[in-house]
C-alpha positions in Angstrom: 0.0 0.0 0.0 -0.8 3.0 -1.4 -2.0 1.0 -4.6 -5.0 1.9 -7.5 -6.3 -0.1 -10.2 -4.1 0.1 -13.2 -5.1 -1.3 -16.7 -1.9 -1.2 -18.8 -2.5 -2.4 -22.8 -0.4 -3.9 -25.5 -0.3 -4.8 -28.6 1.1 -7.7 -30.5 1.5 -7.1 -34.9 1.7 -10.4 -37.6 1.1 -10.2 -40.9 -2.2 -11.6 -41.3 -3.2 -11.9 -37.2 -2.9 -9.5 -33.9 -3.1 -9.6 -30.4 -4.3 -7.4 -28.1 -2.9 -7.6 -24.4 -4.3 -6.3 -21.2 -2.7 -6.3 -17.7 -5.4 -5.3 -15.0 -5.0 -5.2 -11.5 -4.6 -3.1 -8.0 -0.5 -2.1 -8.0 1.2 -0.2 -5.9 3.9 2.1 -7.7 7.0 -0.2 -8.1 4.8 -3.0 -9.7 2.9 -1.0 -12.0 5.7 1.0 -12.8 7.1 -2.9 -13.6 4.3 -3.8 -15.9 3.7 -0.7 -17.4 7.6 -0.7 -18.7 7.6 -4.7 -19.8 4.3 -3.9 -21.9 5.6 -0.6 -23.4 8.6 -2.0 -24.5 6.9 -5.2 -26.2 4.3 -3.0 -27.6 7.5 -1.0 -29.2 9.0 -4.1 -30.1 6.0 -6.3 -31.6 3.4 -3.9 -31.9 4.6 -2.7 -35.6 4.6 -5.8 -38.1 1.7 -5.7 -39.4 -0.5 -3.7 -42.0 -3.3 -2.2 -39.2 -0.5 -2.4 -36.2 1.0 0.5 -37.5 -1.8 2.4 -36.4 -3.1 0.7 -33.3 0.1 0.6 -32.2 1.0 4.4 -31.1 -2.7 4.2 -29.9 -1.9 2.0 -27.3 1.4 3.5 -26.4 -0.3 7.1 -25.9 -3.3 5.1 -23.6 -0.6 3.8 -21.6 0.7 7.0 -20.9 -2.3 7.6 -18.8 -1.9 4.3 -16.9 1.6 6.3 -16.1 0.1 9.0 -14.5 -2.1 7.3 -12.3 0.9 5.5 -10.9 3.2 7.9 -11.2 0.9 10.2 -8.6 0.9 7.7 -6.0 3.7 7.8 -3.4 5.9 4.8 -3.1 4.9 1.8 -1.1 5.2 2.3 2.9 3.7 -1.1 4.1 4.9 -4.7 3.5 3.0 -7.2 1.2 3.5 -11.0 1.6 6.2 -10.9 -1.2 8.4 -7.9 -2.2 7.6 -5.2 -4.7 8.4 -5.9 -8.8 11.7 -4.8 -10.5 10.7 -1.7 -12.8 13.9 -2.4 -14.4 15.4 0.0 -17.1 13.2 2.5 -18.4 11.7 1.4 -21.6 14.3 3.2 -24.3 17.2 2.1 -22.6 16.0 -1.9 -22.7 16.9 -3.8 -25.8 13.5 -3.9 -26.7 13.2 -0.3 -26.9 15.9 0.1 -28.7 14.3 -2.1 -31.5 11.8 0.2 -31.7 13.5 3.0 -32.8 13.3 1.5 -36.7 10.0 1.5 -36.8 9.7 5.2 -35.0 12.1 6.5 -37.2 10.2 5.4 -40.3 6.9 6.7 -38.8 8.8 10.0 -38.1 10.3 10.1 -41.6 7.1 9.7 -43.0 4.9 12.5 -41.1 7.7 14.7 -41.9 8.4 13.5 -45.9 4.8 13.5 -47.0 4.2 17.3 -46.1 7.5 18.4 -47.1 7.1 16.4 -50.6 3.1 18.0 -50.7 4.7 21.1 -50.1 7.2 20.6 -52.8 5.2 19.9 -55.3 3.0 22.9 -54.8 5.9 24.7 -55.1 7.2 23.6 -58.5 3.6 22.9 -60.0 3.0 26.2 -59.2 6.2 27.3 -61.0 7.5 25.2 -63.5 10.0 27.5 -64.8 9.1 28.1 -68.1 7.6 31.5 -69.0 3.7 32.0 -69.6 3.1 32.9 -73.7 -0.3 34.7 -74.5 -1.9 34.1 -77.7 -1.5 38.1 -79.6 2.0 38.2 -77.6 5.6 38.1 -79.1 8.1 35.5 -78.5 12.0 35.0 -78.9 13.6 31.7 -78.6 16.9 31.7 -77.0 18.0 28.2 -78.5 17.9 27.1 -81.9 15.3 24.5 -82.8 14.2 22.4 -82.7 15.1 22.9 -79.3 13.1 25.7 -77.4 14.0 28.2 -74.8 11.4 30.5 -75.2 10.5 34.1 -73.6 8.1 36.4 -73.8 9.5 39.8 -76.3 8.1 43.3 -76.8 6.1 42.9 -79.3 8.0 45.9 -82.5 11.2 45.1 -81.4 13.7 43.8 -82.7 13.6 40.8 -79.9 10.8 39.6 -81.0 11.2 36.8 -83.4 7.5 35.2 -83.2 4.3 35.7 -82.5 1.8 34.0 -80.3 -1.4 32.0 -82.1 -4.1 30.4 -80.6 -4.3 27.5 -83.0 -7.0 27.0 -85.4 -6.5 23.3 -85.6 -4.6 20.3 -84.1 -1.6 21.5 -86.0 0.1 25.0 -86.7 -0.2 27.0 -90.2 2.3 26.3 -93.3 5.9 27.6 -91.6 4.6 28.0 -88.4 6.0 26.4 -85.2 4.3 24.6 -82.3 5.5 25.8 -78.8 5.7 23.1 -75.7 2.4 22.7 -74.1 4.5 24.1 -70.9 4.4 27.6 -72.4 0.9 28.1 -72.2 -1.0 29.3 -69.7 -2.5 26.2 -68.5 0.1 23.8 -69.2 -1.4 21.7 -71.7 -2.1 23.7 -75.0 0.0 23.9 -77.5 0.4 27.2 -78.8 1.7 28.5 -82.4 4.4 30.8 -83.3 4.4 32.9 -86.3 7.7 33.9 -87.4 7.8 37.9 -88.0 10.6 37.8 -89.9 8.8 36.2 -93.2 
């Protein structure tokens, strides 16, 4: 004594099967302190391997955290029992179990940070490719010679501008006409025309 009922979960992941453990009982301190770090550190060792553990999983390592508080507000034990107290051993990182754990947390880690960074990534380049926007009525000037294309947008009565934008009239471009990447339009995905000024 002091002692409170404790509940203290774990989980067990296979491929196809899983397990769900439960120790329940009336503990003082020391031996719930015992159990709760044997089940944490199974849970972080078996709890991962299989498709739906990898979500179940850090549920039942967060519930257990309240099953810590409870036992970590009661003061240690002051009266005898028939046998002695449990070991609570190592804490649960620093037992080899733990330790095996860390894989699996990294990965989760990796992933929560990859998948917004990448999202965020891609927002950022889809929203600028890098190529210059063309407006059909505009003027163009190529920067390569084609058929490669390094197109840019040119005041249009200059001597700069070498083309000039056409929304096409058909799948293809007029007679001497060019087609620019679909990347140049405004949406990405037409293909405009380019008239050449020059004849």
């Amino acid at each position: 004594m002091p002692a409170a009922p404790v509940t203290v979960r774990g989980h067990q992941g296979m491929l196809v099967v899983m397990r769900f453990l439960r120790r329940r009982g009336v503990l003082c301190r020391t031996c719930g302190l015992a159990v709760f770090r044997r089940m944490q550190a199974d849970t972080l060792a078996q709890g991962w391997w299989g498709p739906l553990s990898l979500f179940i999983t850090p549920v039942t390592l967060l519930v257990n955290l309240g099953a810590l508080n409870r036992l970590r507000t009661l003061p240690p034990p002051a009266t005898a029992a028939w046998r002695p107290p449990l070991d609570p051993g190592r804490p649960v990182l620093r037992r080899p179990a733990g330790l095996v754990a860390l894989v699996p947390l990294g990965g989760l880690a990796l992933l929560l940070i990859a998948v917004p960074v990448l999202m965020l990534i891609g927002m950022a380049v889809g929203s600028g490719s890098g190529q210059p926007t063309l407006a059909p009525g505009s003027c163009a000037a190529n920067d390569a010679a084609w058929p490669e294309q390094e197109l840019r947008p040119a005041e249009c009565g200059t001597p700069d501008a070498e083309y000039r934008v056409l929304m096409p009239d058909s799948p293809s471009c007029g007679p001497g006409d060019y087609a620019a990447y679909p990347e140049y339009s405004e949406s990405r995905d037409l293909s405009l025309c380019l008239h050449p000024l020059n004849g």
